[in-house]
C-alpha positions as CSV (number, residue, x, y, z in Angstrom):
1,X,137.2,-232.7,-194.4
2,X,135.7,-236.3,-194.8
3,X,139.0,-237.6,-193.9
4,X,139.3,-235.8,-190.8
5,X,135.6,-236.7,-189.5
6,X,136.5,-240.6,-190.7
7,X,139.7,-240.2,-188.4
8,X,137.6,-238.6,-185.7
9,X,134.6,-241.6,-185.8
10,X,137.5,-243.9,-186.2
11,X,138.8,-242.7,-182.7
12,X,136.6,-244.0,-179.8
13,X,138.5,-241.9,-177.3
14,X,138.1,-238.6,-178.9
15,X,134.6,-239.1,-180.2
16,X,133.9,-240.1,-176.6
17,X,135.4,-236.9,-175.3
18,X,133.2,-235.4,-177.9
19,X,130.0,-236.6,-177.1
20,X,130.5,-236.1,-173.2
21,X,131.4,-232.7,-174.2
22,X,128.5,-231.8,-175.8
23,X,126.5,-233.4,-173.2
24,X,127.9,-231.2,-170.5
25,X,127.8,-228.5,-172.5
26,X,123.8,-229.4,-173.1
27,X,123.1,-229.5,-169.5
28,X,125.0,-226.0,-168.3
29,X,122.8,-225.0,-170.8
30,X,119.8,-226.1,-169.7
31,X,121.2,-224.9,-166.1
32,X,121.8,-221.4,-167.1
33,X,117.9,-221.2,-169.1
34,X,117.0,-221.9,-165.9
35,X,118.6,-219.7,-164.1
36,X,117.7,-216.7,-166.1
37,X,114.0,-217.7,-165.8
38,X,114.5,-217.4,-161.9
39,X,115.7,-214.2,-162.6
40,X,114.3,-212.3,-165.0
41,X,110.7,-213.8,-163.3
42,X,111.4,-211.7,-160.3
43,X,112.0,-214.1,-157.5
44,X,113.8,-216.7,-156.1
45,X,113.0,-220.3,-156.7
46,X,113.1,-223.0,-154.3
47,X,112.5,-226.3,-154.7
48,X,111.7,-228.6,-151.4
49,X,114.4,-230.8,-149.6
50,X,114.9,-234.0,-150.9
51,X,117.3,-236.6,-150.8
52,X,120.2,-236.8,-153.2
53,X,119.7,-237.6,-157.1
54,X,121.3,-240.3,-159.5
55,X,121.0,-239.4,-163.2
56,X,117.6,-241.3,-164.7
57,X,116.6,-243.0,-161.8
58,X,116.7,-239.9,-159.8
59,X,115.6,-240.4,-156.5
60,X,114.2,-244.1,-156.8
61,X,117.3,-245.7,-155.3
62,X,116.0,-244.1,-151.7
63,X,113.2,-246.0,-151.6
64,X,114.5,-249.4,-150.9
65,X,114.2,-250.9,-147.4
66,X,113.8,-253.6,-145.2
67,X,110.6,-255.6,-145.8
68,X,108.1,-254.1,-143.5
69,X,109.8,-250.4,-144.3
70,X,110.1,-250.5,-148.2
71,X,106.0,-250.3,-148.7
72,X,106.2,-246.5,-150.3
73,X,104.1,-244.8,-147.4
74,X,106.2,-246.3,-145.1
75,X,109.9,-245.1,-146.5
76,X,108.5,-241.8,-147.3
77,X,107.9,-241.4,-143.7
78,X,111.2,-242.5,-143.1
79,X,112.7,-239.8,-145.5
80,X,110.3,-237.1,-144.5
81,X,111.7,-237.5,-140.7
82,X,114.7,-236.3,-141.8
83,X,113.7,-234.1,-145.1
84,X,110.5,-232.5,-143.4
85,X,106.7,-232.5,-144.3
86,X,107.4,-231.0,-147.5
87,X,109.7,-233.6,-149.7
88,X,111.0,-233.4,-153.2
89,X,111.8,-236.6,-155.0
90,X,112.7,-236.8,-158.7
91,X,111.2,-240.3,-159.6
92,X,112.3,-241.4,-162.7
93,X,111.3,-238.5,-165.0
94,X,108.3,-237.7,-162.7
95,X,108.9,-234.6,-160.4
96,X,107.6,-235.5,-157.0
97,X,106.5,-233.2,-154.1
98,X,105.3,-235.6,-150.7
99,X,103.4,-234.4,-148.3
100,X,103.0,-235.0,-144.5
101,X,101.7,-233.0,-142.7
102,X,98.7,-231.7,-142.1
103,X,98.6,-228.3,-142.2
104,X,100.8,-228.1,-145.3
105,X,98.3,-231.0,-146.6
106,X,95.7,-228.2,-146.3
107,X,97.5,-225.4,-148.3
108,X,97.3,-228.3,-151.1
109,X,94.1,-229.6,-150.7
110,X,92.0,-226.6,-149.5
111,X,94.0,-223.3,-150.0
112,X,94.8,-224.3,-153.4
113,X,92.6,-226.6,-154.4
114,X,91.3,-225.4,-157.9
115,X,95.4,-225.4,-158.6
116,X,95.9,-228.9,-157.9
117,X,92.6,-230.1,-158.6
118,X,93.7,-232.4,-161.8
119,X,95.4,-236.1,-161.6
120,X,98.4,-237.3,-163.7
121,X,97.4,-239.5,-166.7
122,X,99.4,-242.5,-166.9
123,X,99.5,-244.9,-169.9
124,X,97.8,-247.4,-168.1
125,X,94.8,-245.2,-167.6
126,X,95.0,-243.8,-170.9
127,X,94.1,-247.5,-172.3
128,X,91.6,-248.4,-169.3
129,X,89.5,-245.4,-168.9
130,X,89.8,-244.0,-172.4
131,X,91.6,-241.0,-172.6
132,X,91.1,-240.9,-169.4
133,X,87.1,-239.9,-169.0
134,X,86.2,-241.7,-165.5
135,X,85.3,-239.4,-162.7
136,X,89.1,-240.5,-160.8
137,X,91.1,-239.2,-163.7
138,X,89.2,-237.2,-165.9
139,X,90.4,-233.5,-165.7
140,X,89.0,-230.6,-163.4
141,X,86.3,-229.4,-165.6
142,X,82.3,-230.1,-166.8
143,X,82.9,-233.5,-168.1
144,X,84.2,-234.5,-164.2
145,X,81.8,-232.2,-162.3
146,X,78.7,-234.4,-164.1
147,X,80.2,-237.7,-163.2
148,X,80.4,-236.2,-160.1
149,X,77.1,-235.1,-159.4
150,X,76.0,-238.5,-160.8
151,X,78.1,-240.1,-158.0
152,X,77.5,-237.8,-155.6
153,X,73.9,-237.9,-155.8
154,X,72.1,-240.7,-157.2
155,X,74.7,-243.4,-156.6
156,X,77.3,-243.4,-153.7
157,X,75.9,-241.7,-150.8
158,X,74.3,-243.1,-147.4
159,X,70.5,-242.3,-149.2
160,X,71.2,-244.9,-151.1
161,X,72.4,-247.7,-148.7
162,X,69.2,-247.0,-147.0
163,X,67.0,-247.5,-149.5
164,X,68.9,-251.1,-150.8
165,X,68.7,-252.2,-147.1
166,X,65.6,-253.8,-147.2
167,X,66.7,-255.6,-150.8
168,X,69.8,-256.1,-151.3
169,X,72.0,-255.8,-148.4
170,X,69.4,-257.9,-146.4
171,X,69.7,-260.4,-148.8
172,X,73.6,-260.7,-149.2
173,X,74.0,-260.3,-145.0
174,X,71.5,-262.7,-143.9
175,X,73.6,-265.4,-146.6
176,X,76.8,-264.1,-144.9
177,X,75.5,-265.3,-141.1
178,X,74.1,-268.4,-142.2
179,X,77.3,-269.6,-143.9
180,X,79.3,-268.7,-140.8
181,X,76.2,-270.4,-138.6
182,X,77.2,-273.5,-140.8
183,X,80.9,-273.1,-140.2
184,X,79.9,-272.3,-136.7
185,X,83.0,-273.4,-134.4
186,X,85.5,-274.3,-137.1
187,X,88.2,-272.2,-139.1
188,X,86.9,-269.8,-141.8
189,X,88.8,-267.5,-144.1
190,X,86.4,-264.6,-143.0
191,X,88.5,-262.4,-145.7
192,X,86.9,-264.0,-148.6
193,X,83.4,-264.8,-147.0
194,X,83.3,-260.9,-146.5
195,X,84.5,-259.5,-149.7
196,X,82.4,-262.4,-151.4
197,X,79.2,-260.5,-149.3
198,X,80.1,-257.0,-150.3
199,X,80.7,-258.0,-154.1
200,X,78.0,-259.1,-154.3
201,X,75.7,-255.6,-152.6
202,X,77.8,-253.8,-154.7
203,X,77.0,-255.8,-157.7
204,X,73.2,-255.5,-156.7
205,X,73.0,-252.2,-156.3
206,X,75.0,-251.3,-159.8
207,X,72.9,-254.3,-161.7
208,X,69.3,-254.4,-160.0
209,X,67.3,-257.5,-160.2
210,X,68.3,-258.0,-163.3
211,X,71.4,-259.6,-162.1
212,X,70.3,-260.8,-159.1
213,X,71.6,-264.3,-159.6
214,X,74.7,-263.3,-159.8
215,X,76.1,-264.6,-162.7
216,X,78.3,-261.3,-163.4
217,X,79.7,-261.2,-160.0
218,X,82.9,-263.8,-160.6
219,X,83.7,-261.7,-164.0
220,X,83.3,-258.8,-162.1
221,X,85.4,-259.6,-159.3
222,X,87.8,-261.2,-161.5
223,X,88.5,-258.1,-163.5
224,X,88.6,-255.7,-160.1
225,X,91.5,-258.1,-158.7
226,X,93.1,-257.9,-162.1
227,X,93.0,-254.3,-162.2
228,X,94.6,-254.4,-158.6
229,X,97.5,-256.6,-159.0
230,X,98.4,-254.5,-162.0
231,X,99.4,-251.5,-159.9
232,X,102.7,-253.4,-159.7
233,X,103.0,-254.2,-163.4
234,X,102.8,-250.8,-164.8
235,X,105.7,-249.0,-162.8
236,X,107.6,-248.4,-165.9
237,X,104.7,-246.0,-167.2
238,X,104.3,-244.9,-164.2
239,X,108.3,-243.7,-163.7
240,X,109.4,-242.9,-167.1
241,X,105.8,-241.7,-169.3
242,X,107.8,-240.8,-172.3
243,X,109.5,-243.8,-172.5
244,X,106.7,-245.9,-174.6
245,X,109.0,-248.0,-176.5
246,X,109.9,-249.4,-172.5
247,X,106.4,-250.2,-171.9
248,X,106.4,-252.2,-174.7
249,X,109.6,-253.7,-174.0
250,X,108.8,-254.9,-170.3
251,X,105.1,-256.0,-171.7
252,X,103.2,-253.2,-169.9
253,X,101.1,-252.5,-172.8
254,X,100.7,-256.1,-173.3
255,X,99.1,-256.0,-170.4
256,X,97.3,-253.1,-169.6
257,X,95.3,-253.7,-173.3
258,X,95.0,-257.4,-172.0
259,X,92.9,-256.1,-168.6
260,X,91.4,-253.6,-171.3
261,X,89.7,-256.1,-173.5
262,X,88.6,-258.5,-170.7
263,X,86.8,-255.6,-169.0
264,X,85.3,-254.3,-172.1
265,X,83.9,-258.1,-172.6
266,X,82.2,-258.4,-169.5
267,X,80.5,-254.5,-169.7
268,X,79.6,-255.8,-172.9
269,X,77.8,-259.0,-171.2
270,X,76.6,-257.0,-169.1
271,X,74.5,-254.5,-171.6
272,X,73.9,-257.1,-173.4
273,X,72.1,-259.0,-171.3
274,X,69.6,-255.5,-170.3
275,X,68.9,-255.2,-173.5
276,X,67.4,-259.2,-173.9
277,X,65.5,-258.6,-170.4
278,X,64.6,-255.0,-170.7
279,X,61.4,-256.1,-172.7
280,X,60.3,-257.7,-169.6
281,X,61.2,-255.5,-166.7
282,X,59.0,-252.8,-166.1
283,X,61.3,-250.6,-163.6
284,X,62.2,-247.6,-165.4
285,X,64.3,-246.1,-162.3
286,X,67.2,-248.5,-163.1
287,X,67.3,-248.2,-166.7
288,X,70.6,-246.2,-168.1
289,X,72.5,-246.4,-164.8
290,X,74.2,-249.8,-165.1
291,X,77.6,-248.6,-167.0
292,X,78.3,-245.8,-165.0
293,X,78.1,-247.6,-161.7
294,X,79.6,-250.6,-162.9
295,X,82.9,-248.6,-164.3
296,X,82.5,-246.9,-160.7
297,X,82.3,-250.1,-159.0
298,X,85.1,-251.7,-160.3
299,X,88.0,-248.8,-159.3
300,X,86.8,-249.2,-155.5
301,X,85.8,-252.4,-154.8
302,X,88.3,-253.6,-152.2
303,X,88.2,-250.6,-150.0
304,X,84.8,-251.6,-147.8
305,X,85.8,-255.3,-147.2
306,X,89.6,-254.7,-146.2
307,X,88.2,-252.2,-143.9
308,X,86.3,-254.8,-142.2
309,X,89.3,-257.2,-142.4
310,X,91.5,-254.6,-140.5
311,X,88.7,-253.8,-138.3
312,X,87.9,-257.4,-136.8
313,X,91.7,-258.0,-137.0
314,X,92.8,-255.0,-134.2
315,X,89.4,-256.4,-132.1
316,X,91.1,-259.5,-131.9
317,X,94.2,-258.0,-130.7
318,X,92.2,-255.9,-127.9
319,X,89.6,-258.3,-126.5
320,X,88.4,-255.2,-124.4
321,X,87.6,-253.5,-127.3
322,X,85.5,-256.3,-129.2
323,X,83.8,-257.4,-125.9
324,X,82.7,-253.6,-125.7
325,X,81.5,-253.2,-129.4
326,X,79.5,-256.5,-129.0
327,X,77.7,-255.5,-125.9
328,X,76.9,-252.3,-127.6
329,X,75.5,-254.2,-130.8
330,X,73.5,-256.8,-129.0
331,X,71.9,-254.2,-126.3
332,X,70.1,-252.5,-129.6
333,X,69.4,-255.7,-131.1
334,X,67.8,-256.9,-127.9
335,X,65.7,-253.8,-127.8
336,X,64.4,-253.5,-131.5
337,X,64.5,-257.7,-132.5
338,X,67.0,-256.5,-135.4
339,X,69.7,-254.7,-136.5
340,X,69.0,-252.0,-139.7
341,X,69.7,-248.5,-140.6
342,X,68.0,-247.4,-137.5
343,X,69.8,-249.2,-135.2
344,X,73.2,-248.6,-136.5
345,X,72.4,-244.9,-136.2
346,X,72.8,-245.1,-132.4
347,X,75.8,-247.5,-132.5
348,X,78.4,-244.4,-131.1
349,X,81.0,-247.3,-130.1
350,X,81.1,-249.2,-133.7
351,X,81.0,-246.1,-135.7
352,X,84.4,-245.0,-133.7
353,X,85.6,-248.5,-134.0
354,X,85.7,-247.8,-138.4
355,X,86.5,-244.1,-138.0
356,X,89.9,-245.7,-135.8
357,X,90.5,-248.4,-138.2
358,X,90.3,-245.6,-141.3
359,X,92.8,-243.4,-139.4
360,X,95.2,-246.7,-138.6
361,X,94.9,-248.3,-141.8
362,X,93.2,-245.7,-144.4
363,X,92.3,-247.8,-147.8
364,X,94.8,-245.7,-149.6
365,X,97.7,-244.5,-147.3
366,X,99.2,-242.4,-150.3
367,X,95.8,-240.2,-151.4
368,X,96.2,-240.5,-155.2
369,X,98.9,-238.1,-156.7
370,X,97.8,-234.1,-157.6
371,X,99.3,-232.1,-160.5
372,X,100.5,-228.8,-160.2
373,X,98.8,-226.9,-163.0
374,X,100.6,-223.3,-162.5
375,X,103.6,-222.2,-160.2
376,X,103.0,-221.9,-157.0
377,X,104.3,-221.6,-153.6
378,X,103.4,-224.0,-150.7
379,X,105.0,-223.5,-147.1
380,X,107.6,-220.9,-148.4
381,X,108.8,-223.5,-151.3
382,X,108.0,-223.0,-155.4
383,X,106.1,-226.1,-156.9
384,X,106.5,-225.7,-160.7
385,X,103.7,-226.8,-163.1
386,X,103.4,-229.9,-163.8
387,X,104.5,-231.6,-160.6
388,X,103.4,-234.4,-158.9
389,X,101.9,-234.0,-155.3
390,X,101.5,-237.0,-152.9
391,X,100.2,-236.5,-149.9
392,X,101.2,-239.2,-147.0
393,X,97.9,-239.7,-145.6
394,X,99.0,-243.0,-143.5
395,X,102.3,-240.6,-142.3
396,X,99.8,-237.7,-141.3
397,X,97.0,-240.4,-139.5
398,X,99.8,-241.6,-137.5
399,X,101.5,-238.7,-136.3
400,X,102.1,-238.0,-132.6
401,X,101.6,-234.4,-132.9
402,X,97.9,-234.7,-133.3
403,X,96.9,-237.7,-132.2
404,X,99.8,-237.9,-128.9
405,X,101.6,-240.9,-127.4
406,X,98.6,-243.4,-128.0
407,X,99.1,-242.5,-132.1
408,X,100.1,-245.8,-132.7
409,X,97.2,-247.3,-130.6
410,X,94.2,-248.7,-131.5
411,X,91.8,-246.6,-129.2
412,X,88.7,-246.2,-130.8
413,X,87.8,-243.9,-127.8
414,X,89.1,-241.1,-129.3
415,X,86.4,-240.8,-131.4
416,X,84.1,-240.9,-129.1
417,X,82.1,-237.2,-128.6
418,X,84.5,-236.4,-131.0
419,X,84.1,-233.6,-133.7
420,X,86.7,-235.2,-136.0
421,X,85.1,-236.5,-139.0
422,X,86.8,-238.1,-142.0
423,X,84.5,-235.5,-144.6
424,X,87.7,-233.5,-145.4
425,X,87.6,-230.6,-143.0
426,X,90.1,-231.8,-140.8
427,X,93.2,-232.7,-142.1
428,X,94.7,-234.6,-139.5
429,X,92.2,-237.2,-140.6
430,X,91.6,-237.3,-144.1
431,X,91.2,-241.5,-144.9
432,X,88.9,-240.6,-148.0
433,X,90.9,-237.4,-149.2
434,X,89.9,-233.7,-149.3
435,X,88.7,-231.1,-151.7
436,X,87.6,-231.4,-154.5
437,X,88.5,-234.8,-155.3
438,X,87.4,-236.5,-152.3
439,X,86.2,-239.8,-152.6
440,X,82.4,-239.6,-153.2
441,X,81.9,-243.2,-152.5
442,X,82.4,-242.9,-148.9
443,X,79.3,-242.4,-147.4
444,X,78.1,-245.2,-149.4
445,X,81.5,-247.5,-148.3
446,X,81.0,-247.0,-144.9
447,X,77.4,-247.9,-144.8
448,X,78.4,-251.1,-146.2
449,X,80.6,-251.7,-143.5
450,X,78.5,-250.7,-140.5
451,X,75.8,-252.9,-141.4
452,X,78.3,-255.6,-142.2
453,X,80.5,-255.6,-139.3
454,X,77.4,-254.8,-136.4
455,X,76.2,-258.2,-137.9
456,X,79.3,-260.0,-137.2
457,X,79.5,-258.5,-134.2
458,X,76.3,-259.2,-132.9
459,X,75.9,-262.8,-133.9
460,X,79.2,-264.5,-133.0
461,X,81.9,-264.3,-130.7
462,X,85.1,-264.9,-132.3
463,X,88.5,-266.9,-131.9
464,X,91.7,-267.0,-133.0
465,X,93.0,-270.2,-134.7
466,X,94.7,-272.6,-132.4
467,X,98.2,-272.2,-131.5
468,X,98.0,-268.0,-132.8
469,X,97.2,-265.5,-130.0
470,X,96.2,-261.6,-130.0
471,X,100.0,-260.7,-129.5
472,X,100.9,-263.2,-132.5
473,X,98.3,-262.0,-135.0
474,X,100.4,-261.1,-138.1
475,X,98.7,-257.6,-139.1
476,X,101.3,-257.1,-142.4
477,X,99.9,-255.2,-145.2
478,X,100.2,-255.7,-148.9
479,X,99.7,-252.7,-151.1
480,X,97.5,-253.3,-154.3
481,X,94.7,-250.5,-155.0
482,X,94.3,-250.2,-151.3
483,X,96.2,-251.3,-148.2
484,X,95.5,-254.5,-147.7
485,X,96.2,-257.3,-144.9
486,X,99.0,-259.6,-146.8
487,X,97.7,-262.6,-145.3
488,X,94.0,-263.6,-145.3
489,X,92.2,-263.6,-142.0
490,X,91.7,-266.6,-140.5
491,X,88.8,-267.0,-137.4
492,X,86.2,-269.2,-135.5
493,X,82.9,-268.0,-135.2
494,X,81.0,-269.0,-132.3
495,X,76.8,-268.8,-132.3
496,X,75.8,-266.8,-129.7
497,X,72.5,-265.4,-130.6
């Protein structure tokens, strides 16, 4: 016996026919367990079109492109054209459904919605968040719906960019215009001068006065960029979860635990620093809320000034548009002596100006992946437990069939006496998600930006740099956390009032 398994190891040609036998015989196997679940369950299982598979990888290979078409929400437009709204792809060891449409988006995200009401936890956010327990990952459940409330009620909604204007935005704005008075004429990267500005009311409005100086905010920032560029460091995890001796192989873990510690050291600051001041400060209504909104902070921090960035980028391209928007800021600023919360209320024009910029550039053109937590069937097709569902929001925002030949357009009219809203109830338009994980920062987000941009509208006219014109504008995108411009924008702000 030994000396027949010695001349069997001692052969690599049969022991190789071996070991591909048994794998073949492994996988009909697995094939035929399948099949007789199919069966003896009743009913027929099947699965969405997809593209074809290579063993490991799976589908992966299909998402390679050309530059501008290999950004993921891009190429799975391209394959939905010809695989339909409804996509499998078998990334790595992660079962993928996309979606892009809207009214399949709606059997997800409405219909179904307690079903696929739960996020996939990476490694990355194992380590970051803690098990997960932040209110983007943290199961469908009590723990998530208190967070929620939290945000929901006392933190990110428009109540509560009212009551900082006065403070806090007022400050940080009124800084913003006389930088750019100062600059007045010459070229300004108006990207950093803007996200600079919102940093720093976000900051406010987590820390209080405590922190007004600001010495947090770099830190702050710091670890939010950090957090961002490592979207593209921790695809391994992403791809193939069970694989953890990977993740350590291509440094993932290194990493993630390095972007750990430094955002542990400046919450820690942070605390640290209430607890030396909190003898003297006397307002008890900011006591106990600064982790909560700082760890809320820092997952959405580039959303409100890229959407300014994107906005003042497609008025340059349509001179029509920004001449119209100005005329509309300036004509209530005329008639009040200021632009505030009031003012902005009547701004029709500018408020359809951001809804058009969420719908052509949404902050996060793939909506953060579902998972399926018990078989079901969407549009005719069975979506097994424990599958990932992506829904194509830039796809959906884009698509002729709701929004006709202009889809591509920037025509803010659209939204003018519109009923579409971006709340979640109509999912042709659905820049902040649906359900019940829609984004609860929103309300708070777009605030931000209203009062930001009528202020930039208001106070300058703008140019282009010399030698760039509206048709030559590059308006690429680089995807971090959100979609972002891939170059910085570049202006001149002229003084005009």
């Amino acid at each position: 016996m030994d000396h027949h398994l010695s001349h069997l190891l001692a052969s690599p040609t049969i022991f190789s026919s071996l070991i591909i036998s048994i794998l073949f015989l492994i996988l009909i196997s697995l094939k035929l367990v399948k099949l007789l679940r199919a069966i003896f369950s009743g009913r027929k299982v099947v699965s969405p079109p997809g593209p074809w598979r290579l063993p490991i990888v799976g589908s992966i290979h299909h998402l390679g492109g050309t530059t501008s078409s290999s950004l993921p929400h891009r190429r799975f437009k391209e394959l939905s054209l010809r695989y339909g709204p409804l996509m499998h792809l078998q990334l790595g060891q992660v079962s993928t459904v996309v979606v892009s449409s809207a009214e399949i988006a709606q059997e997800v995200l409405k219909t179904n919605d307690l079903i696929f009401a739960n996020r996939p936890c990476t490694h990355a956010s194992e380590i970051l968040l803690y098990g997960p327990s932040d209110i983007i990952f943290s199961p469908f459940g009590h723990h998530w719906k208190l967070l929620r409330k939290i945000a929901s009620l006392q933190m990110l909604n428009g109540r509560r960019v009212r009551s900082l204007q006065s403070m806090w935005i007022k400050k940080e704005v009124s800084s913003l215009m006389k930088s750019l008075k100062e600059e007045a004429g010459s070229c300004v990267n108006l990207s950093e001068k803007v996200f600079v500005t919102i940093s720093g009311i976000t900051s406010r409005s987590a820390f209080g006065k405590k922190h007004n100086k600001g010495r947090h905010l770099e830190a702050i920032m710091q670890v939010s960029e950090r957090i961002s560029e490592s979207t593209h460091e921790t695809v391994v995890s992403h791809l193939f979860p069970s694989w953890k001796w990977l993740q350590v192989l291509v440094g993932e873990t290194r990493v993630v635990e390095e972007i750990c510690r430094n955002s542990d050291l400046v919450l820690r600051n942070i605390l640290v620093g209430e607890e030396e001041e909190e003898e003297d400060d006397d307002d008890e209504e900011e006591e106990g809320e600064c982790l909560l909104k700082t760890l809320l902070e820092m997952k959405d921090q580039e959303a409100p000034p890229t959407l300014v960035e994107w906005a003042m980028a497609e008025m340059m391209k349509n001179p029509r548009i920004m001449r119209k928007a100005q005329a509309e800021v300036r004509q209530a600023y005329r008639s009040k002596g200021h632009i505030n919360e009031t003012n902005i209320e009547e701004l029709e024009y500018l408020k359809a100006i951001i809804k058009e910029t969420l719908r052509l550039h949404p902050p996060a053109p793939l909506m953060a992946p579902r998972e399926c937590t018990q078989t079901c069937e969407i549009n005719g097709y069975t979506i097994p437990t424990g599958t990932q569902v992506i829904v194509n929001v830039w796809a959906i925002e884009r698509d002729s069939k709701y929004w006709g030949s202009s889809a591509e357009e920037f025509l803010p009219e659209r939204f003018v006496k519109s009923w579409i809203d971006y709340r979640g109830s109509n999912f042709e338009y659905i820049p902040f998600g649906a359900g019940k994980r829609i984004c609860p920062g929103m309300g708070f987000g777009v605030g931000i930006v209203e009062i930001v941009l009528a202020h930039l509208l208001c106070f300058f006219d703008w140019e282009l740099p010399s030698g760039i014109t509206a048709e030559t504008l590059d308006m690429g995108e680089y995807l971090s956390s959100t979609l972002r411009r891939k170059n910085k924008l570049i202006l001149i702000p002229i003084s005009c009032i």
